[in-house]
C-alpha positions as CSV (number, residue, x, y, z in Angstrom):
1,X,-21.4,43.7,67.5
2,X,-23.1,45.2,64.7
3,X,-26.1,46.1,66.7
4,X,-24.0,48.0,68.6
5,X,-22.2,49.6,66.4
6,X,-25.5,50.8,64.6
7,X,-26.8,52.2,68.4
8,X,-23.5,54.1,68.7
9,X,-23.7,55.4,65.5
10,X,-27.1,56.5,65.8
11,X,-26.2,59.6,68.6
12,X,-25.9,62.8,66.6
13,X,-25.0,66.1,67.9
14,X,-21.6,64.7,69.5
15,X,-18.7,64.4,67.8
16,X,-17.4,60.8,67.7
17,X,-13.8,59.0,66.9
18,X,-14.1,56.5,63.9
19,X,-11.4,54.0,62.8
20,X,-11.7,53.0,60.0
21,X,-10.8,49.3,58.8
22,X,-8.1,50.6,56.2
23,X,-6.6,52.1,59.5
24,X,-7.5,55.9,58.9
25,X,-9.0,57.9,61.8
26,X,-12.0,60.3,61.3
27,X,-13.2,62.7,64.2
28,X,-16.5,64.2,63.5
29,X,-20.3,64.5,64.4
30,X,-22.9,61.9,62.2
31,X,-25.4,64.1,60.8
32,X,-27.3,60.9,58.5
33,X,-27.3,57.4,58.7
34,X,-29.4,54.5,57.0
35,X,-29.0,50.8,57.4
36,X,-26.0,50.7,55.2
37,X,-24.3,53.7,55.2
38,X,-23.6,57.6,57.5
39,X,-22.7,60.4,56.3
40,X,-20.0,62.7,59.2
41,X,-19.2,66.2,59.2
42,X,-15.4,66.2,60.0
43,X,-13.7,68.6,61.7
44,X,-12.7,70.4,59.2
45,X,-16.2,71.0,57.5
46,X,-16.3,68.4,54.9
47,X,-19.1,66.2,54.8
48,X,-17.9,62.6,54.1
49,X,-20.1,59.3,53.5
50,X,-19.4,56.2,54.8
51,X,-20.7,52.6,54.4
52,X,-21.0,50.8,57.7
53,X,-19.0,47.7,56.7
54,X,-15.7,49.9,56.4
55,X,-16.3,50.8,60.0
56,X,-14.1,49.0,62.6
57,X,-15.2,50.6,65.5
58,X,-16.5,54.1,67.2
59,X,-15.5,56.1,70.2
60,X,-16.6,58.8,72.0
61,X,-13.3,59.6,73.2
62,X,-10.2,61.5,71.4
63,X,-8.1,59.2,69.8
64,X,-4.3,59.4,71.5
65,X,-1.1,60.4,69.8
66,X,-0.1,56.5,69.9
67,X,-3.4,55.8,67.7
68,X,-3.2,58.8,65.4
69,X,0.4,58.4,64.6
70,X,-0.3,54.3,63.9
71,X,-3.1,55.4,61.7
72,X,-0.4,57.4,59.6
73,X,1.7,54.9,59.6
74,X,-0.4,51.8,58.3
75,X,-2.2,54.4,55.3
76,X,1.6,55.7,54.0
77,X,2.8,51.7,54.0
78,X,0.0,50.9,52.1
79,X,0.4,53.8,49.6
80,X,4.1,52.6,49.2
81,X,3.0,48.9,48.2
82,X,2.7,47.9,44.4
83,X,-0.8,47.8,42.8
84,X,-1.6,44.7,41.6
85,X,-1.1,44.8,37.9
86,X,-4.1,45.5,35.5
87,X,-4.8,42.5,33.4
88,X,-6.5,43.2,30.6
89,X,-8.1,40.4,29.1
90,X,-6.3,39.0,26.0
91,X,-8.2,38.2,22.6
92,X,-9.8,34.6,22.9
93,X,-7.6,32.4,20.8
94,X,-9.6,29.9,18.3
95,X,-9.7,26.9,19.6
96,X,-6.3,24.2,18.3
97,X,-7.4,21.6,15.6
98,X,-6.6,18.1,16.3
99,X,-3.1,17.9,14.6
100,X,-2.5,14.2,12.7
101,X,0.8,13.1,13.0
102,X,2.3,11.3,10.2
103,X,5.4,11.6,11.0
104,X,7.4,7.8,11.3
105,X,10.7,7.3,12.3
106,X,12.3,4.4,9.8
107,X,14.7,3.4,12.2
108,X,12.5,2.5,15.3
109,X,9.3,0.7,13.7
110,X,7.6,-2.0,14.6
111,X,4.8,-2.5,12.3
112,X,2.9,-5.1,10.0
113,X,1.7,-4.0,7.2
114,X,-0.8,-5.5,4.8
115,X,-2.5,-4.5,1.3
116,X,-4.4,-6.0,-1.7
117,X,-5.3,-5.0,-4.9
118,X,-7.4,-5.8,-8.1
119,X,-6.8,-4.6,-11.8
120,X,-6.0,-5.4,-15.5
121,X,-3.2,-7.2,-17.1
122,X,-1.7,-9.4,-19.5
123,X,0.0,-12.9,-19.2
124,X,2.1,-13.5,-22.5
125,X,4.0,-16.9,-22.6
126,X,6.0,-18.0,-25.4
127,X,6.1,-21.0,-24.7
128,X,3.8,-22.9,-27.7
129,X,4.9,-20.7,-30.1
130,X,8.8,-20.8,-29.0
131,X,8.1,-25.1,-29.4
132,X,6.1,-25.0,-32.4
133,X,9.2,-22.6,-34.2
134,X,11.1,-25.1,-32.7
135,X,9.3,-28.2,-34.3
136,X,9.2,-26.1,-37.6
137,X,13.4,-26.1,-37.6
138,X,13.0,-29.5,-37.3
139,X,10.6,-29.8,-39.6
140,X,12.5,-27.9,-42.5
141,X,15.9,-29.7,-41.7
142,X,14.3,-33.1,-42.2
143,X,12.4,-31.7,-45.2
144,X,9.3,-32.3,-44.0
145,X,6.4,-30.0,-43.8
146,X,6.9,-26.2,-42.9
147,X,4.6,-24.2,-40.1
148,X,4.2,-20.5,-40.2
149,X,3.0,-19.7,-36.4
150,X,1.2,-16.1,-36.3
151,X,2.3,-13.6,-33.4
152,X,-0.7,-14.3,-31.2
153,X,-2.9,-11.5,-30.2
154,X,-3.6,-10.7,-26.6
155,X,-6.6,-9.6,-24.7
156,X,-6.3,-8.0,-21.3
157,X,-7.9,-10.5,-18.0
158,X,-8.0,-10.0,-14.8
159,X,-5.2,-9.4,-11.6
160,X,-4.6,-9.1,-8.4
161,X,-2.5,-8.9,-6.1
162,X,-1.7,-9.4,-2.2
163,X,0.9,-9.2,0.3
164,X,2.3,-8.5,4.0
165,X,5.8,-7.0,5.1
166,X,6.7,-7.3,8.9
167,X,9.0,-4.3,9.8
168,X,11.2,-4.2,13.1
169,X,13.2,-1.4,13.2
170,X,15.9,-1.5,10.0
171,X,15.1,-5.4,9.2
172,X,12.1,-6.5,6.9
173,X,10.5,-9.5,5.8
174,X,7.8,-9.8,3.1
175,X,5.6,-12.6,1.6
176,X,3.1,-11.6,-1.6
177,X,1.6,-13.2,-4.3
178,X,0.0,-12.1,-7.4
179,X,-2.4,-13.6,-10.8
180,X,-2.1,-12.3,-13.9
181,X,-4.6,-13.3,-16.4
182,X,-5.3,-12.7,-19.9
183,X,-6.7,-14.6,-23.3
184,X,-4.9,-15.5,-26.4
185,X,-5.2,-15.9,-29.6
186,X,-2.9,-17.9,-31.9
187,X,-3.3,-19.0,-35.6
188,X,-1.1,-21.5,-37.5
189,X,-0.4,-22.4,-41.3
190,X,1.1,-26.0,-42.0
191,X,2.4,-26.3,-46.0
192,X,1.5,-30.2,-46.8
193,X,1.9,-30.1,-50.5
194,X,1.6,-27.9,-53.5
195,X,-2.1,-28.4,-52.8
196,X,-2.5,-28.6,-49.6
197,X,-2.5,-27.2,-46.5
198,X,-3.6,-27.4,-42.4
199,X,-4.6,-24.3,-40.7
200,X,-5.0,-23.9,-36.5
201,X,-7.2,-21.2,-35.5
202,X,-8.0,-20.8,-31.5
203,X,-8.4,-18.3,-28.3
204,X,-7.9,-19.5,-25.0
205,X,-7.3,-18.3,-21.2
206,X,-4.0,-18.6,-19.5
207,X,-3.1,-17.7,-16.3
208,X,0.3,-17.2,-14.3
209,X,0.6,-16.9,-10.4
210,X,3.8,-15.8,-8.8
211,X,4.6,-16.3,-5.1
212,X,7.5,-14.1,-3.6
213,X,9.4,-14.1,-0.1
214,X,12.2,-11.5,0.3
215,X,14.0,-10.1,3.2
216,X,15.3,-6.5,3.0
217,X,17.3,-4.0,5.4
218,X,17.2,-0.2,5.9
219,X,21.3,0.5,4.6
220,X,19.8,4.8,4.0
221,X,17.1,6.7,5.0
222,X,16.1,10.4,5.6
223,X,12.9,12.9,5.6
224,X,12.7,12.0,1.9
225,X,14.0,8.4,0.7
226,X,14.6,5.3,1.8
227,X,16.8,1.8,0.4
228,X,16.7,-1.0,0.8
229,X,18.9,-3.8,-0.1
230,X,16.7,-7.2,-0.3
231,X,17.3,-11.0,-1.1
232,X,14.7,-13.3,-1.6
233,X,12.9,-16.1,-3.5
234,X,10.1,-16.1,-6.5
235,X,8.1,-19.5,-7.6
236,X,5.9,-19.2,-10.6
237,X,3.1,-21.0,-11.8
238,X,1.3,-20.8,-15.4
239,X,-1.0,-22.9,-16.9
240,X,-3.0,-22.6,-20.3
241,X,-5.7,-24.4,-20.7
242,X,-7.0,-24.9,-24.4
243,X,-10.2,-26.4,-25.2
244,X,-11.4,-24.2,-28.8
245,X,-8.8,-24.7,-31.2
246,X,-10.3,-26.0,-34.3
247,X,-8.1,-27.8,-36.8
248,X,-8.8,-27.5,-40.6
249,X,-6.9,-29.8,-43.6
250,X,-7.7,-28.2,-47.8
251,X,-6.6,-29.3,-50.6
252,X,-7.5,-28.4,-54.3
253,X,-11.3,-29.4,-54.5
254,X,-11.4,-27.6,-50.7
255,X,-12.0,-28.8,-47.2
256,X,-11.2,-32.4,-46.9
257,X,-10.6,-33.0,-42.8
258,X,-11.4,-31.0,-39.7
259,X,-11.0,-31.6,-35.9
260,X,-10.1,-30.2,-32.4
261,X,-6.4,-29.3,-31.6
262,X,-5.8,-28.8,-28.0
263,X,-2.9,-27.4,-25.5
264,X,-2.4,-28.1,-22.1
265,X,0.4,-26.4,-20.7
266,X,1.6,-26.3,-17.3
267,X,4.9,-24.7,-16.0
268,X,6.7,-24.1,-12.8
269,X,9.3,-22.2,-12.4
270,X,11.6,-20.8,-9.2
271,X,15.0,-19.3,-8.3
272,X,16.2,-16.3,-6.1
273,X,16.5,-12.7,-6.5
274,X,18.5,-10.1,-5.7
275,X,16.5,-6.2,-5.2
276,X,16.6,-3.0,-4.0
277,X,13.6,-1.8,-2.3
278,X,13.2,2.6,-2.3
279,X,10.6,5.2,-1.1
280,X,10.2,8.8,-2.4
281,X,8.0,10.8,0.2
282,X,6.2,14.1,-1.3
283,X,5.0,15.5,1.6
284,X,3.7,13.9,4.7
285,X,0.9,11.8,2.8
286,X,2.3,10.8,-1.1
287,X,5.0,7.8,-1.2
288,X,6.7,6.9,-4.3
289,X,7.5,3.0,-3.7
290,X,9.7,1.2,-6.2
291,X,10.7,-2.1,-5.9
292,X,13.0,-3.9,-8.9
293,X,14.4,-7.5,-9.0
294,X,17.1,-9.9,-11.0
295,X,15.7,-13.3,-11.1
296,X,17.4,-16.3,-12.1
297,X,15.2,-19.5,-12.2
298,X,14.8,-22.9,-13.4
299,X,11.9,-24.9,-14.2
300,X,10.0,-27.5,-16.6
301,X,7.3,-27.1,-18.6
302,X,4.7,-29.8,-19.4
303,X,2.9,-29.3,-23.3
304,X,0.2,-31.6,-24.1
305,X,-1.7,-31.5,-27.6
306,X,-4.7,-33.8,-28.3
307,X,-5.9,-33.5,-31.7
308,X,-9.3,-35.3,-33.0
309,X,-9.7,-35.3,-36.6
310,X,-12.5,-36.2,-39.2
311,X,-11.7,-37.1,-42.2
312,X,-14.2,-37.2,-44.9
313,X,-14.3,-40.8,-45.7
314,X,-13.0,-42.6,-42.7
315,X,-14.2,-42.5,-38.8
316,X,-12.8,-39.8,-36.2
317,X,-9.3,-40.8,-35.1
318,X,-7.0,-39.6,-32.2
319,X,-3.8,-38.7,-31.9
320,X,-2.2,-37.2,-28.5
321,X,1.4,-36.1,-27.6
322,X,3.6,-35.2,-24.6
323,X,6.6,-32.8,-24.5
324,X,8.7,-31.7,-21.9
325,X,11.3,-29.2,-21.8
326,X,13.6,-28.1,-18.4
327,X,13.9,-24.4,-19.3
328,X,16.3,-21.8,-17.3
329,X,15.5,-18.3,-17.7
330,X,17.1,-14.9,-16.6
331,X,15.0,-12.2,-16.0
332,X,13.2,-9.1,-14.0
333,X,10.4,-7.5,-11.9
334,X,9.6,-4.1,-11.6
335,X,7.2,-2.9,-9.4
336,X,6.1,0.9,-8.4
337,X,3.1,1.7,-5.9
338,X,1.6,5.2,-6.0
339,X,0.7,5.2,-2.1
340,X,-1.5,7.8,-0.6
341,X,-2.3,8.1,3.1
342,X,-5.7,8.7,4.7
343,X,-4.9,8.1,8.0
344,X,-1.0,7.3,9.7
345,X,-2.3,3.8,9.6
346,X,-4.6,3.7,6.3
347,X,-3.5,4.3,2.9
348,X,-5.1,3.8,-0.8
349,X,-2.4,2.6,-3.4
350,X,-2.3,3.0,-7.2
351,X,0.3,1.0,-9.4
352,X,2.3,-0.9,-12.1
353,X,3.6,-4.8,-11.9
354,X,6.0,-6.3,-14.4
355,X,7.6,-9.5,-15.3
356,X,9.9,-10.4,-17.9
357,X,12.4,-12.8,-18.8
358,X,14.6,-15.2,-21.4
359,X,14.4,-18.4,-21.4
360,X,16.9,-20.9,-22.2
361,X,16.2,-24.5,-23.6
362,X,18.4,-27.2,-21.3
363,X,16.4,-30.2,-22.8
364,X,13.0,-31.5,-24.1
365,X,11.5,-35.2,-25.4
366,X,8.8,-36.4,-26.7
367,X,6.0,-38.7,-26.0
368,X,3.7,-39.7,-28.9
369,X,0.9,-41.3,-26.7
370,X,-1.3,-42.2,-29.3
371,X,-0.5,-42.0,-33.2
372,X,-2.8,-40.6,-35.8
373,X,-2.5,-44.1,-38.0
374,X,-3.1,-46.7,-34.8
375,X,-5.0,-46.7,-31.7
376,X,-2.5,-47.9,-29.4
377,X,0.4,-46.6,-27.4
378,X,3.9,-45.6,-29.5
379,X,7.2,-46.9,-27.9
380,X,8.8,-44.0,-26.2
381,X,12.0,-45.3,-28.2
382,X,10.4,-44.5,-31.7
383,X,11.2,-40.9,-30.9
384,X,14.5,-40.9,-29.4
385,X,15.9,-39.6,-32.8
386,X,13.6,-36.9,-32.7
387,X,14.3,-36.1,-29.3
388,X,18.3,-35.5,-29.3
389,X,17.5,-33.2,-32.6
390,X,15.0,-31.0,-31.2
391,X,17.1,-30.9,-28.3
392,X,20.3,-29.9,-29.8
393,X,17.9,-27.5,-32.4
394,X,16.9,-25.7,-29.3
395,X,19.5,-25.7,-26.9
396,X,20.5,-22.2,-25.9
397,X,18.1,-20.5,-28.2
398,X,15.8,-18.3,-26.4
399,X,12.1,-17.1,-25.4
400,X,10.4,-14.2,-24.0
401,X,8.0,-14.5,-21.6
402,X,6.6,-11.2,-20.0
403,X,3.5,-10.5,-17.5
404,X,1.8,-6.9,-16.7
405,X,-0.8,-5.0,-14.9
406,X,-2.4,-1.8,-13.6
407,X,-3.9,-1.9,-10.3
408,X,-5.6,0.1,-7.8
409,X,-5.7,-1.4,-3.8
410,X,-5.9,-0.4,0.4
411,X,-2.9,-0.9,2.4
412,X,-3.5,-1.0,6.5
413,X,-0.8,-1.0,8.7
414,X,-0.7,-2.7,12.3
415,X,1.7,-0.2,14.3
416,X,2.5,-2.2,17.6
417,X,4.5,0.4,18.9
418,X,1.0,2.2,19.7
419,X,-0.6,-0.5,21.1
């Protein structure tokens, strides 16, 4: 087709019909041609240049009336269509940054979440001092010697602390645990005589660990704050163990007796708790957690001294004995956890831990193992009387007993809704 296009083109000096492919109609004679393109004087006089691939097809002949008057046709429809709209090319928009949500709805978790901790704190029991003041009523009612018990000096140990909370949807459960650690010091002053006089000077660790279990529910919540309303169950342990107490006897002409005067203390004490659980949000990454408790617990307490002595002029003898008190106790914890969060999932914690409460004496008794004059084993009976007054002395009097610490921890939580 093309080759015979070009050879029908190629005849100059007659005039020759074109149609074009837009469907316009040219009558003229070719005066130029190359491979791609002629150039036609029209009938009019005007020289006009064409490229070969707009050609349809060329005649010799005069085009008819049909074929002229279609050719005016088809080029006023296609003057009367719509252009196709100029788009220009709109600024290229920097590219989106990969958004992190944090967003959580309270209401529809499903999440376990888990954090530890480490830091500094204090463990402060009363409870040799509160039973040597104790002793020292007795002592001055049955006018027998008087002991002046220093406040005992503190030195901060370490803590940490651990937990886990399962969340579905408003419900919660929680189990977390915690040591607090520290080292006291506690000096003593016992009036024997005009002359004389004992003195206890020692520094030793104790320890308490707690244990909690608590179940809580979402009763408010917003963009801002959550509460919770929780119930639950504390157990504590604490334990001092005291192994460099020395024991010192003067008289007039100075230092007559010397030994070792030990504690072992061990006490346990439980009960439930009523709380309320709340979280301030400051933005999409800060919480504000507070938690605060009322505990009310029972427990016992077992206090063991072992004294050696050396007296001067005699061989080393040994005395040990055995009290135990049932304590109940009223009391607090406070907790507050500055949270911040890397990730939706990933968050580092800075925060506070406080316990405190009052005990009350129900009952104590004593066993005197092994007296300072004999080497064998006292009747427990020989201190029944000694028993029912230190027991009525210190019914319903009361003792502090308070544990603290800073601490800095990670928290990760296991969403399962995203799994």
């Amino acid at each position: 087709m093309l080759s015979f296009l070009l050879s029908s083109i190629a005849v100059f000096g007659e005039e020759q019909t074109i149609y074009l492919k837009n469907g316009q109609i040219l009558r003229g004679e070719v005066i130029h041609q190359t491979a791609t393109s002629i150039q036609i004087k029209i009938t009019d006089g005007k020289i006009r240049q064409l490229n070969k691939i707009e050609i349809q097809r060329v005649s010799y002949k005069e085009p008819t009336t049909k074929e002229l008057k279609d050719s005016e046709d088809k080029l006023k429809q296609k003057t009367q269509e719509p252009q196709p709209p100029i788009v220009e090319p709109s600024p290229q928009e920097p590219p989106k940054k990969n958004v992190t949500n944090f967003q959580l709805d309270q209401t529809k978790r499903h999440d376990l979440e888990i954090f530890g901790g480490i830091g500094y704190g204090y463990y402060k029991p009363d409870s040799e001092t509160f039973l040597l003041r104790m002793q020292n009523t007795l002592n001055l009612l049955t006018a027998s010697n008087p002991t002046i018990t220093e406040k005992p000096s503190y030195k901060a140990g370490l803590s940490n602390h651990y937990g886990l909370t399962y969340t579905y949807r408003r419900l919660s459960g929680s189990f977390s645990g915690s040591n607090f650690r520290s080292d006291t010091t506690l000096n003593t002053l016992t009036i024997n005589s005009a002359n004389e006089f004992n003195t206890t000077n020692g520094t030793f660790p104790e320890k308490q660990t707690t244990i909690k279990a608590d179940i809580s529910y979402l009763a408010f919540t917003n963009s801002r704050f959550d509460l919770r309303p929780s119930v639950g169950y504390f157990q504590f342990w604490g334990n001092t163990d005291d192994t460099n107490t020395s024991l010192k006897a003067y008289s007039s002409s100075g230092l007559y007796l010397y030994g070792n005067y030990f504690f072992q203390v061990f006490e346990q004490m439980k009960g439930p708790s009523l709380g309320l659980k709340s979280t301030i949000r400051t933005g999409e990454r800060i919480e504000n957690r507070i938690e605060l408790y009322y505990l009310s617990l029972k427990g016992n307490q077992d206090n063991t001294i072992h004294a050696t002595v050396f007296p001067d002029s005699s061989s080393a003898f040994y005395g040990e004995v055995a009290q135990k008190s049932a304590w109940s106790a009223k009391g607090f914890q406070l907790s507050y956890k500055f949270v911040y969060r890397i990730t939706p999932v990933f968050s580092l914690w800075a925060g506070i831990s406080a316990y405190e409460w009052k005990y009350n004496l129900d009952q104590t008794s004593n066993e005197i193992r092994y007296a300072f004059d004999s080497s064998t084993p006292r009747a427990p009976g020989d201190a029944l009387l000694n028993d029912l007054l230190q027991t009525a002395i210190g019914k319903g009097a009361t003792s502090v007993s308070k544990s603290n610490s800073l601490d800095f921890g990670v928290m990760y939580r296991l969403d399962f809704l995203r799994q």
